[in-house]
MARBA-762300 format. One line per 8 residues: number of its first residue (from 1); their letters; for each residue x, y, z of N, C-alpha, C. Coordinates in steps of 0.1 Angstrom, whole numbers, plus 2048, in hexadecimal, padded with zeros to 3 digits. Atoms other than C-alpha are relative to their C-alpha. Layout:
REM MARBA-762300
NUM = A = X Y Z X Y Z X Y Z ~ ...;
//
This chain:
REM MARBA-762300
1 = XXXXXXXX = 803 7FB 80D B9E E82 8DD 7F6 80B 801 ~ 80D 7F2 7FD B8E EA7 8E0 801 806 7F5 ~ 804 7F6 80E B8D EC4 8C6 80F 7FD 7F1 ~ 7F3 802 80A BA1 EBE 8A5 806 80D 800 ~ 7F3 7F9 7FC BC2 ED1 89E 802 7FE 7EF ~ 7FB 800 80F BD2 ED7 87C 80B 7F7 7FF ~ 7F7 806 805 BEA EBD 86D 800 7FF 7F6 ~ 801 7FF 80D BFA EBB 84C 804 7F3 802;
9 = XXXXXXXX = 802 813 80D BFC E94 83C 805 801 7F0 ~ 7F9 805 810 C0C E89 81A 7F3 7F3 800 ~ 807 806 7FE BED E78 816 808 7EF 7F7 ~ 7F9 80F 806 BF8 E4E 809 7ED 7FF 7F9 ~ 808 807 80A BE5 E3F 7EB 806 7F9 7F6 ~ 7FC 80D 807 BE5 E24 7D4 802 807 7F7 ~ 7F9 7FE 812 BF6 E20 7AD 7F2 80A 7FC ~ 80B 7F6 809 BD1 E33 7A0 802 80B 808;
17 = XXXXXXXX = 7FC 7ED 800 BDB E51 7B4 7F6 800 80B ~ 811 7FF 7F3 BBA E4A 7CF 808 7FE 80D ~ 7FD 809 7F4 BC0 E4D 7F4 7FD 7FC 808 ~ 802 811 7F1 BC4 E2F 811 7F3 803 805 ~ 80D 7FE 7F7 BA3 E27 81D 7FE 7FF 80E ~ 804 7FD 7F6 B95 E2A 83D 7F4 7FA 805 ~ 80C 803 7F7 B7C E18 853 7FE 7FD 80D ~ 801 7F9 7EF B6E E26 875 7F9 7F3 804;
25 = XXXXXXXX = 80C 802 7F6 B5C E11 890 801 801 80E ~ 801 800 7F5 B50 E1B 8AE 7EE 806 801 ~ 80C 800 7FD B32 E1A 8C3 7FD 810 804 ~ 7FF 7F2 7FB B38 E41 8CC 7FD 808 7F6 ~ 804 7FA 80B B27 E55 8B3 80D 80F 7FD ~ 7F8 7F3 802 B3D E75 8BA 80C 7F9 802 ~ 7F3 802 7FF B5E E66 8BF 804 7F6 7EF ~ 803 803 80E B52 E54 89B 805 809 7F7;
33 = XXXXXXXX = 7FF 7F5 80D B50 E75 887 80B 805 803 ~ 7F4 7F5 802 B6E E85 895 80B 7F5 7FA ~ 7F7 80A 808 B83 E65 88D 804 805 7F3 ~ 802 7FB 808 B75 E6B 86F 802 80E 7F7 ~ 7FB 7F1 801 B7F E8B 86A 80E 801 7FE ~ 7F1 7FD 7FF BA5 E86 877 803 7F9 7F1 ~ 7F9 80E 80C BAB E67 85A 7F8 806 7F2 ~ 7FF 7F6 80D B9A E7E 840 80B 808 800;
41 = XXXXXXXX = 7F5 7F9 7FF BB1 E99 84C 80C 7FB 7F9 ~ 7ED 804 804 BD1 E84 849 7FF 7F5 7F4 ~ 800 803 80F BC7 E7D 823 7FC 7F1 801 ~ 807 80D 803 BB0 E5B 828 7F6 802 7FF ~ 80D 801 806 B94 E52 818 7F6 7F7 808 ~ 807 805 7F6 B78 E49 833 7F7 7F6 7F9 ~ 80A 804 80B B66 E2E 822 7F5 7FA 806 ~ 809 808 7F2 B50 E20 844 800 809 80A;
49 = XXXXXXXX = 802 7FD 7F2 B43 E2B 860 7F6 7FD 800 ~ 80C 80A 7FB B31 E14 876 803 802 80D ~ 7FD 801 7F3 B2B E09 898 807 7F3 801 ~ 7F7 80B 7F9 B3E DEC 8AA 7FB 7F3 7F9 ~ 806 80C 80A B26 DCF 89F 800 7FC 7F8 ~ 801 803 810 B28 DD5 87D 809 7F8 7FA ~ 7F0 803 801 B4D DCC 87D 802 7F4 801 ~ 801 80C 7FD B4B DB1 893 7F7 7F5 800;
57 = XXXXXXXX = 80F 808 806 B2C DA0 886 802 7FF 7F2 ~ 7FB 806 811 B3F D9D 865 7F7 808 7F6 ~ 806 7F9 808 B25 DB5 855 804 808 7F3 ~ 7F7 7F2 808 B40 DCB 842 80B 7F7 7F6 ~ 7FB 80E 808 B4B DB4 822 816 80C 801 ~ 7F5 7FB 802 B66 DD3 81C 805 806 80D ~ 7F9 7F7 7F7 B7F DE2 836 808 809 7FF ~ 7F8 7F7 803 B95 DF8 824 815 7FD 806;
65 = XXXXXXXX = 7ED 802 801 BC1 DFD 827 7FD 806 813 ~ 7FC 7FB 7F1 BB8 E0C 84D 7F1 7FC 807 ~ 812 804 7F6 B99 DFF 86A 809 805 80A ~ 804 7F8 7F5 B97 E16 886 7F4 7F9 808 ~ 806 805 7F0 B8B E03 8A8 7FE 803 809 ~ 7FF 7FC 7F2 B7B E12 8C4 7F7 7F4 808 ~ 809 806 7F7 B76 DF9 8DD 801 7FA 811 ~ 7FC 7FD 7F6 B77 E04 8FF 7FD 7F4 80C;
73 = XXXXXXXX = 806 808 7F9 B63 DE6 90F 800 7F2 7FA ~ 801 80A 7FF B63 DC1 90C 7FA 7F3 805 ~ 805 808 7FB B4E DA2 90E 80D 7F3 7FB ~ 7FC 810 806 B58 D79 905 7FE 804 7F3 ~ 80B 7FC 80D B3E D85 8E3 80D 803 7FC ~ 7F6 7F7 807 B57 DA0 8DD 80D 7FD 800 ~ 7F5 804 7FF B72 D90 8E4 806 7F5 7F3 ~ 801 80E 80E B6D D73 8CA 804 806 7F3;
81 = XXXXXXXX = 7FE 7F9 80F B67 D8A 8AB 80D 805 803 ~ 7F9 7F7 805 B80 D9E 8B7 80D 7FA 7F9 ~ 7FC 808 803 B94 D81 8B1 800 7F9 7F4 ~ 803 804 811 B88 D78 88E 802 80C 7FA ~ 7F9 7F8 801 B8D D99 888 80E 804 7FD ~ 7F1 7FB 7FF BB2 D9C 891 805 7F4 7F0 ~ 800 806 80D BB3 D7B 875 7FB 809 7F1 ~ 808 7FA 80D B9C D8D 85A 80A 80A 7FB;
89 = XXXXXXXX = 7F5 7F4 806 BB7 DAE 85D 808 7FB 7FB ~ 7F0 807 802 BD6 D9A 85E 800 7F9 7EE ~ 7FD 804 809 BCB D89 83D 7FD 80C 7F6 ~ 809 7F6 809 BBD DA7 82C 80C 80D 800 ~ 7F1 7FA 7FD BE1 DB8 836 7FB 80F 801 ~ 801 7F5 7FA BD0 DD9 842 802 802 80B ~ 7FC 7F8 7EE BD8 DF1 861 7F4 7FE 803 ~ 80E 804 7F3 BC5 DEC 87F 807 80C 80B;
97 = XXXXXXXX = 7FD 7F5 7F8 BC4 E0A 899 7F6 7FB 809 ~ 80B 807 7F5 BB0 DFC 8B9 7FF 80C 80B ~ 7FF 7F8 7F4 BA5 E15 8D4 7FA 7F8 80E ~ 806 803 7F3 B9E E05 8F8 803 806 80B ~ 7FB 7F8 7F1 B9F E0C 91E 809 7F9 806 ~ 7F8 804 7F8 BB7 E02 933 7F7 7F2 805 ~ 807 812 7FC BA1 DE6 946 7FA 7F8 7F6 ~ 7FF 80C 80F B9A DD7 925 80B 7FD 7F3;
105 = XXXXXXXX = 7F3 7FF 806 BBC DD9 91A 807 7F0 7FF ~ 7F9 80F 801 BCB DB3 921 7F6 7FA 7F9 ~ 80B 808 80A BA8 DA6 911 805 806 7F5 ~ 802 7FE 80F BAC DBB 8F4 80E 7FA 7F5 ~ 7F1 806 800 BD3 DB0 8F0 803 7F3 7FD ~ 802 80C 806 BC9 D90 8F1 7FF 7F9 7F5 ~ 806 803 809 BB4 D91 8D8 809 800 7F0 ~ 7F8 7FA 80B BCD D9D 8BD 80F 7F8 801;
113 = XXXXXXXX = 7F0 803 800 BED D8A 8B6 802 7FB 7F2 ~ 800 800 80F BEC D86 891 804 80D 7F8 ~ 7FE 7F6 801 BE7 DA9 883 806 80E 802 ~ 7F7 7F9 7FE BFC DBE 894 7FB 80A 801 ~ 802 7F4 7FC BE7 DDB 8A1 805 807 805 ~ 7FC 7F2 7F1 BF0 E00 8AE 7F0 7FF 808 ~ 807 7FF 7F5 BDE DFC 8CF 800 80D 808 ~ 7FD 7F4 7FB BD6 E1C 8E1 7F6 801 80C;
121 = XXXXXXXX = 806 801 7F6 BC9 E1E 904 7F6 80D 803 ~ 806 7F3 7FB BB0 E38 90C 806 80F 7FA ~ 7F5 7F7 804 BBF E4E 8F4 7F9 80D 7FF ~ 800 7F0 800 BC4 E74 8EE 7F8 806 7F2 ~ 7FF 7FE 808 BBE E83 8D2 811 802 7F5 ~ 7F4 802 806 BE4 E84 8CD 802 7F1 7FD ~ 7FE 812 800 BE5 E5C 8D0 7FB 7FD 7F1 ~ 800 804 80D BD4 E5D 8B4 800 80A 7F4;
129 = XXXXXXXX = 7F9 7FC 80D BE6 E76 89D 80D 7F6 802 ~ 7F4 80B 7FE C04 E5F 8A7 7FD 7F2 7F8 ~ 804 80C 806 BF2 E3F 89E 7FA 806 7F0 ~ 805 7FA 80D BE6 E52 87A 80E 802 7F8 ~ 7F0 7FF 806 C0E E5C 875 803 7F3 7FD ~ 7FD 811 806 C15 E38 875 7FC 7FB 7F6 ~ 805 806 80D BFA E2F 85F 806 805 7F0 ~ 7FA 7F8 808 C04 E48 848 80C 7FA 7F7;
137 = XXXXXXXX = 7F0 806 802 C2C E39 848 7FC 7F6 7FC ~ 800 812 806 C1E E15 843 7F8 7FC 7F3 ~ 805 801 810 C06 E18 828 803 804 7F3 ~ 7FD 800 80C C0F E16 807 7FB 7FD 7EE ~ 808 80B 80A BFB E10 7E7 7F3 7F7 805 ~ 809 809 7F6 BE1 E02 800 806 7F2 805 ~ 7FC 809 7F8 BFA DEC 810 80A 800 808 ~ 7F7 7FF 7F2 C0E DE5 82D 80B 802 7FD;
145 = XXXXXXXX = 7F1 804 800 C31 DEE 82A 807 7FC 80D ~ 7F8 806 7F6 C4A DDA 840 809 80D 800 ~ 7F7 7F9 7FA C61 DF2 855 80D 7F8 804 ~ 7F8 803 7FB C82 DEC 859 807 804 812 ~ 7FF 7F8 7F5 C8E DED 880 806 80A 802 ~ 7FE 7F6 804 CA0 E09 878 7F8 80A 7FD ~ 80A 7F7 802 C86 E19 86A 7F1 801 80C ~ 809 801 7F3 C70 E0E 887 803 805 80A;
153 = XXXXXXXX = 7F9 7F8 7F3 C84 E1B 8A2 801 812 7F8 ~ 804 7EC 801 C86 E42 88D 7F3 7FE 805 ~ 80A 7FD 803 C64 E3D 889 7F7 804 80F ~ 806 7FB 7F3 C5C E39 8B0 801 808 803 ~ 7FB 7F5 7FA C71 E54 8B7 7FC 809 7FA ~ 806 7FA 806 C61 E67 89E 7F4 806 803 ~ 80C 7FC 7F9 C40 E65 8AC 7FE 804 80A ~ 802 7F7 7F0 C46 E6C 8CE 804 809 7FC;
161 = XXXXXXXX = 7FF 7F4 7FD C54 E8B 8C4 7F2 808 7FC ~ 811 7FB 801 C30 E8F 8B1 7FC 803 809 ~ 80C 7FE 7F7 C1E E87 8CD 805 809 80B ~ 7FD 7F2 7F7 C2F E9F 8E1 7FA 80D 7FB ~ 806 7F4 808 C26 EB9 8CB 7EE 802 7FC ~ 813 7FF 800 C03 EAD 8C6 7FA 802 80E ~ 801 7FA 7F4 C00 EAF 8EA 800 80C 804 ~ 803 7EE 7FE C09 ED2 8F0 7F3 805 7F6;
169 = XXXXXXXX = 80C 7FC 808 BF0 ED7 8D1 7F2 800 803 ~ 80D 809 7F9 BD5 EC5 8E2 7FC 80C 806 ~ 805 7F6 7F4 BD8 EDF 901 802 80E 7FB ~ 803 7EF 802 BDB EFD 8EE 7F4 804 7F8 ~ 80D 800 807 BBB EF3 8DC 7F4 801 80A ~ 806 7FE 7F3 BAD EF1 901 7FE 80E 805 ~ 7FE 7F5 7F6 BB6 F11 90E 80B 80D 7FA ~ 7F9 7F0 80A BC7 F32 8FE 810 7FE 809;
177 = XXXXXXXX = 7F2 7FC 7FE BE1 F32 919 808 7EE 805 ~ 800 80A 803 BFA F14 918 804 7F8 80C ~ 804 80B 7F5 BF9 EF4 930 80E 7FF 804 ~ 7F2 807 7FF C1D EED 941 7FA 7F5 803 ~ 7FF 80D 7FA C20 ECB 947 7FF 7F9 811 ~ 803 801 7F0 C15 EBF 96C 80F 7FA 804 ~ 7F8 806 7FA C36 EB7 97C 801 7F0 804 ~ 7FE 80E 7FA C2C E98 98B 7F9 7F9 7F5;
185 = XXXXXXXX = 801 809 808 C20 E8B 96B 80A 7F9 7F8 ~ 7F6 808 808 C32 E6D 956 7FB 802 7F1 ~ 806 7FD 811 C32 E78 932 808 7F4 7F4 ~ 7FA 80C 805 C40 E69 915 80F 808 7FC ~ 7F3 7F8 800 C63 E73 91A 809 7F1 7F6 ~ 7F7 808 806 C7A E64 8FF 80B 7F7 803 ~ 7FC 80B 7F5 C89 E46 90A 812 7FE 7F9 ~ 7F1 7FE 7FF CB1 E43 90C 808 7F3 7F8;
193 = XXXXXXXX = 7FF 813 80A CAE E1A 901 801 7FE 7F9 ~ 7FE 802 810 CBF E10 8E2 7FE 7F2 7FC ~ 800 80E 803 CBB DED 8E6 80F 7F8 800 ~ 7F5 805 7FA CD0 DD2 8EA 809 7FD 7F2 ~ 7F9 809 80C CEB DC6 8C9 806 7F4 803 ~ 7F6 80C 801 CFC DA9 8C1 810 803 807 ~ 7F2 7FD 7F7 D1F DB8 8D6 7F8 7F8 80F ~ 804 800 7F7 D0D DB2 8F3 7FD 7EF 807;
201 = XXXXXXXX = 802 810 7FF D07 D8A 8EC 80E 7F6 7F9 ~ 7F3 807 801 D2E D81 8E3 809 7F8 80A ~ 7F7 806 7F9 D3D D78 8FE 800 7F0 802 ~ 802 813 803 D40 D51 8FA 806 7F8 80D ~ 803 804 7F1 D45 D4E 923 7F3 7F6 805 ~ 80C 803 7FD D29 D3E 934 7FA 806 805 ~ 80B 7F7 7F9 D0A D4C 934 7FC 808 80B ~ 807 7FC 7F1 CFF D60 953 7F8 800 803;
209 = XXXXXXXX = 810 802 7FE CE1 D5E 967 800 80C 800 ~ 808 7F1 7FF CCB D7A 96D 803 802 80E ~ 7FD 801 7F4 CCD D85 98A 7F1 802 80B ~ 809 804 7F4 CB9 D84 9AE 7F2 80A 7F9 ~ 80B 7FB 804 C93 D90 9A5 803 80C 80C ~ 7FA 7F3 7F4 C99 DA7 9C7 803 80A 7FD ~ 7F5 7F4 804 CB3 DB9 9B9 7F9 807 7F1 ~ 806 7FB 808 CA3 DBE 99B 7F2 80C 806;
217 = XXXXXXXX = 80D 7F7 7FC C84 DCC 9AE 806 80A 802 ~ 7FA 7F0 7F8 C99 DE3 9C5 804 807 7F3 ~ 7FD 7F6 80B CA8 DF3 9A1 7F5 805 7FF ~ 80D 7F9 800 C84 DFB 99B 7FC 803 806 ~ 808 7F3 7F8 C79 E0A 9BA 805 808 7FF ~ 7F9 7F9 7FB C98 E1C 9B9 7FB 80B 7F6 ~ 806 7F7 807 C8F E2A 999 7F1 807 801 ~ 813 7FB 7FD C6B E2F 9A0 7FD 80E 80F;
225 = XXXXXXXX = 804 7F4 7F5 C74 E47 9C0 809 80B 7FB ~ 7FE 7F0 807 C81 E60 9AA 7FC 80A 802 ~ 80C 7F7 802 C62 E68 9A3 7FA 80E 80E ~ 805 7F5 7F3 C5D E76 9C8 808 80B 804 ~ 7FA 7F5 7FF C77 E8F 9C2 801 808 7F6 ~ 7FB 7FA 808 C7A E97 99F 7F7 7FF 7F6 ~ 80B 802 810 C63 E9E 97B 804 7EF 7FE ~ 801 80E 807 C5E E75 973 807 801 7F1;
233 = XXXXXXXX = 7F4 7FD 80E C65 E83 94E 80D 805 801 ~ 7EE 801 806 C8A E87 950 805 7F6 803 ~ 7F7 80B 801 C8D E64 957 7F8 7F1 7F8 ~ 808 80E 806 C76 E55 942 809 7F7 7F6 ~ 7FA 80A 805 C81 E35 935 7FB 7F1 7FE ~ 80B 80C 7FB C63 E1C 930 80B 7F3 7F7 ~ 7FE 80E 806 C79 E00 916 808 7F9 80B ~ 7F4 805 7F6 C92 DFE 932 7F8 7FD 80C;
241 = XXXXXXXX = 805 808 7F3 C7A DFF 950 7F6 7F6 7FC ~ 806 80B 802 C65 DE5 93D 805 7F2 802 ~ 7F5 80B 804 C86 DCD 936 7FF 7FE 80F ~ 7FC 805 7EF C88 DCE 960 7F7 7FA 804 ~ 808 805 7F7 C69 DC8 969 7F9 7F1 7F7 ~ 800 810 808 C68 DA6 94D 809 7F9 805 ~ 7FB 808 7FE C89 DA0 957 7FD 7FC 810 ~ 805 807 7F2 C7D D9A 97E 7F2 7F9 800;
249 = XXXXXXXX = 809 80D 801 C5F D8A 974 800 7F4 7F8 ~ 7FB 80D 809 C6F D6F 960 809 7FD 80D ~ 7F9 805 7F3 C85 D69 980 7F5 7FA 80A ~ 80B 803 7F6 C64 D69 995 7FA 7F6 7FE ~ 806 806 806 C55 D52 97E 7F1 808 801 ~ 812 7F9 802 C35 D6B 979 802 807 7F6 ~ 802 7F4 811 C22 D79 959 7FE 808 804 ~ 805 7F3 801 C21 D96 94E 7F9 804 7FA;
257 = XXXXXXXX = 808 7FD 809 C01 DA4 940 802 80C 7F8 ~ 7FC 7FB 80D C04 DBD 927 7FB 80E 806 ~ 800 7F3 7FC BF3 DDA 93C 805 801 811 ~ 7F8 801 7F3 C0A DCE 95F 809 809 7F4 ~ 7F4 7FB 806 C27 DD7 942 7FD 80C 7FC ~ 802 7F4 800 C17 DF7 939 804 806 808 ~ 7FC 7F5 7F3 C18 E03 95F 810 800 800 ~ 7F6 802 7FB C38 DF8 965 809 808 7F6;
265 = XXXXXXXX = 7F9 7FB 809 C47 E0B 948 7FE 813 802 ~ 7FF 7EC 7F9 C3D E30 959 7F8 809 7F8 ~ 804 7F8 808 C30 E3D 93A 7F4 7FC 7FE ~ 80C 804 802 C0D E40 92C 7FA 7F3 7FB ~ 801 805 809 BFA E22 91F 801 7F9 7EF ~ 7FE 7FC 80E BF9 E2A 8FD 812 800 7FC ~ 7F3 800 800 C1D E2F 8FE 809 7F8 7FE ~ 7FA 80B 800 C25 E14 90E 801 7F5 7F4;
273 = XXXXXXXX = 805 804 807 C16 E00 8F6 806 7FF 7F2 ~ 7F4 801 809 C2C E0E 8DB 80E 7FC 800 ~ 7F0 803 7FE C4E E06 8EA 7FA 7EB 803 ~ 80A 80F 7FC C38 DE0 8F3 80B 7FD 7F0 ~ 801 807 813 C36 DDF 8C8 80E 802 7FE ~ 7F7 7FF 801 C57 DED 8C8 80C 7F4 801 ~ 7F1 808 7FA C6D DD7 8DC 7FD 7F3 7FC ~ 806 808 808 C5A DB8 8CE 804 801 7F2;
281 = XXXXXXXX = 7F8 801 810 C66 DC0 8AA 80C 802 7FF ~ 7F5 7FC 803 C83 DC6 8B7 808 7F0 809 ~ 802 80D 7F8 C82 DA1 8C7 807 7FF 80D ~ 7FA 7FF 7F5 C89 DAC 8E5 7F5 7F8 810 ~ 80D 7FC 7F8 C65 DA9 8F5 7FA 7EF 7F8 ~ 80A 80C 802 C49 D85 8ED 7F5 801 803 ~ 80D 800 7FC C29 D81 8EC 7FC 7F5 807 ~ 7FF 80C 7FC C20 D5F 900 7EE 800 801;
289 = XXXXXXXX = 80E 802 802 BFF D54 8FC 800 7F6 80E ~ 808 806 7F4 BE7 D46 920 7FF 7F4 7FC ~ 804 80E 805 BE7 D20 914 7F4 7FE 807 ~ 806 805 7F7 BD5 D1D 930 7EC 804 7FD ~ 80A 7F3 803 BB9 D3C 924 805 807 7F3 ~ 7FC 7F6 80B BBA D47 903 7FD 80A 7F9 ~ 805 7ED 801 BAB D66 907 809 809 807 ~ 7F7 7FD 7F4 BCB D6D 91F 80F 801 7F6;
297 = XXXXXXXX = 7F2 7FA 80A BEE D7C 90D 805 805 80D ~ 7F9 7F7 7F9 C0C D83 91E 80C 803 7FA ~ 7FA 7F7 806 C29 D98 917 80D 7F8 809 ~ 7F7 802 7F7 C52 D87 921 807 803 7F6 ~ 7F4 7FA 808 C75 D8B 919 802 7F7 7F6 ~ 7FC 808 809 C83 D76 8FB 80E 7FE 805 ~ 7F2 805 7F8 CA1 D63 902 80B 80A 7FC ~ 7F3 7F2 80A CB7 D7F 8EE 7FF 807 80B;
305 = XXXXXXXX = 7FF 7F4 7F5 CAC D97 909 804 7F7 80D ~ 7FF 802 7F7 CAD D81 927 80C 7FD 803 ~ 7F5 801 7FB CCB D78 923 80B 80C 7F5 ~ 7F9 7EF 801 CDB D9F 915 7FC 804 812 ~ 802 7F9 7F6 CCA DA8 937 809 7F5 80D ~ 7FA 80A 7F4 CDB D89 94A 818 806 7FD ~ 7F1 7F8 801 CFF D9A 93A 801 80A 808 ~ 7FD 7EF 7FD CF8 DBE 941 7FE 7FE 810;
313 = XXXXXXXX = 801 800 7EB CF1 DB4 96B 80F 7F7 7FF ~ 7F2 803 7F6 D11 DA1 96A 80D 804 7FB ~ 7F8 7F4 804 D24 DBC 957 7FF 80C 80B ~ 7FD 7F3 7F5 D1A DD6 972 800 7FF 80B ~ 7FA 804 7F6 D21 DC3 98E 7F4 806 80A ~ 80A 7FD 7F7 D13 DC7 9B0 7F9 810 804 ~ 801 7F4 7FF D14 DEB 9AE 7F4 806 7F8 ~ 808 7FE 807 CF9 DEB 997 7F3 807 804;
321 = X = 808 7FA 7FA CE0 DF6 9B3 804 80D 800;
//
């Protein structure tokens, strides 16, 4: 998040005409005010800003239709609230926008399975005009509107083309002359994956297994040494190389934590993260909660997928490598 950029907004408000509120926290005084700044911009009404504590020390009776989370670090403490928290939102049926780092990414994940946050890893300043677009779509009258998955799949694809664009915007706010893209970086190249339908689960044969975890790997190195010849973005494809690397750790019998399935999906964090929320609403994806540690979340296939993915390996036969 560095120098703001101009964006227009259809600002959202309620039946009296007033609009969606807004409340900041973070312990970062300057990454505070500009927040503050973007969610004025894109027609919200800032009605808080605080630090971290305030939030999760229950201090703040009101939260408004949108809370803005920066919280890059994590104790047990913070972990708790953030956990009564993720209840307080979920009943209060406001957006929740969370900003963390990468190594406090599976804690923060944890913490939330009620509410339904956009999570954003170490974000850009594009990450969060993308996560503001969303809010924008979902609020209504100061309330949540449900998206149909239809409307949830435009909507992803919608924003990546944003955040493409906010991206380039970003670096021309940097620098007069403009940034090509580093070759060897993985961007968020629009992914090819339509998901799986109901054709795909007719055949009234017997089931198939999945196939050898092995083989599954070798598919994924094979795709992964692309990379050492060619731009990574023309083969980005995180829902698909996510679905590979679930469906060989359900063969393996090993979890998958929620920022292993980030890496393994090529694309940024943040990204990932949305095709995560995606493919989950689209019940493709689970959330499984650590019985064992319930500060511990992990991410697997649902039977719909595991076995669409146990068809499609014995529909393309051995040739599939």
């Amino acid at each position: 998040m560095h120098t703001p950029a101009d964006f227009a907004y259809v600002p959202a408000s309620d039946a009296a005409g007033l609009a969606a509120s807004a409340a900041i926290f973070s312990d970062r005084d300057g990454l505070r005010q500009q927040l503050a700044g973007d969610l004025a911009g894109a027609g919200l009404r800032v009605v808080h800003q605080g630090r971290l504590p305030e939030l999760l020390d229950g201090e703040i009776a009101l939260l408004g239709d949108v809370v803005m989370l920066d919280c890059p670090v994590v104790d047990a403490a913070t972990m708790a609230a953030l956990a009564r928290l993720d209840m307080r939102i979920a009943r209060s049926g406001a957006q929740l926008i969370v900003s963390t780092s990468l190594g406090a990414l599976d804690d923060v994940f944890a913490c939330f399975d009620q509410s339904a946050p956009q999570l954003l890893v170490d974000p850009t300043r594009a990450d969060c005009v993308v996560a503001m677009g969303r809010v924008m779509a979902n609020v209504s009258g100061g309330r949540v509107r449900e998206l149909s998955q239809d409307d949830r799949a435009a909507l992803l694809s919608l924003t990546q083309q944003v955040e493409a664009i906010a991206r380039q915007l970003e670096g021309f706010s940097r620098s007069s002359q403009p940034i090509a893209d580093d070759p060897g970086k993985v961007s968020d190249a629009r992914s090819a994956f339509r998901g799986f339908d109901d054709s795909s689960l007719r055949d009234p044969s017997a089931k198939p297994r999945l196939p050898d975890p092995q083989l599954v790997r070798q598919i994924i190195r094979h795709r992964q040494a692309r990379a050492k010849f060619f731009d990574p973005s023309l083969f980005g494809d995180p829902a698909w190389d996510m679905l590979l690397d679930l469906t060989a750790a359900y063969a393996e019998r090993r979890k998958v934590s929620v920022t292993s399935l980030c890496i393994a999906s090529g694309v940024p964090p943040t990204t990932a993260l949305r095709w995560v929320r995606q493919m989950t609403e689209a019940g493709l994806f689970e959330r499984v909660e650590d019985l064992g540690d319930r500060r511990r979340a992990f991410i697997s296939l649902t039977d719909k997928a595991r076995d669409a993915m146990a068809r499609y390996f014995a529909e393309a036969g051995p040739g599939v490598v």
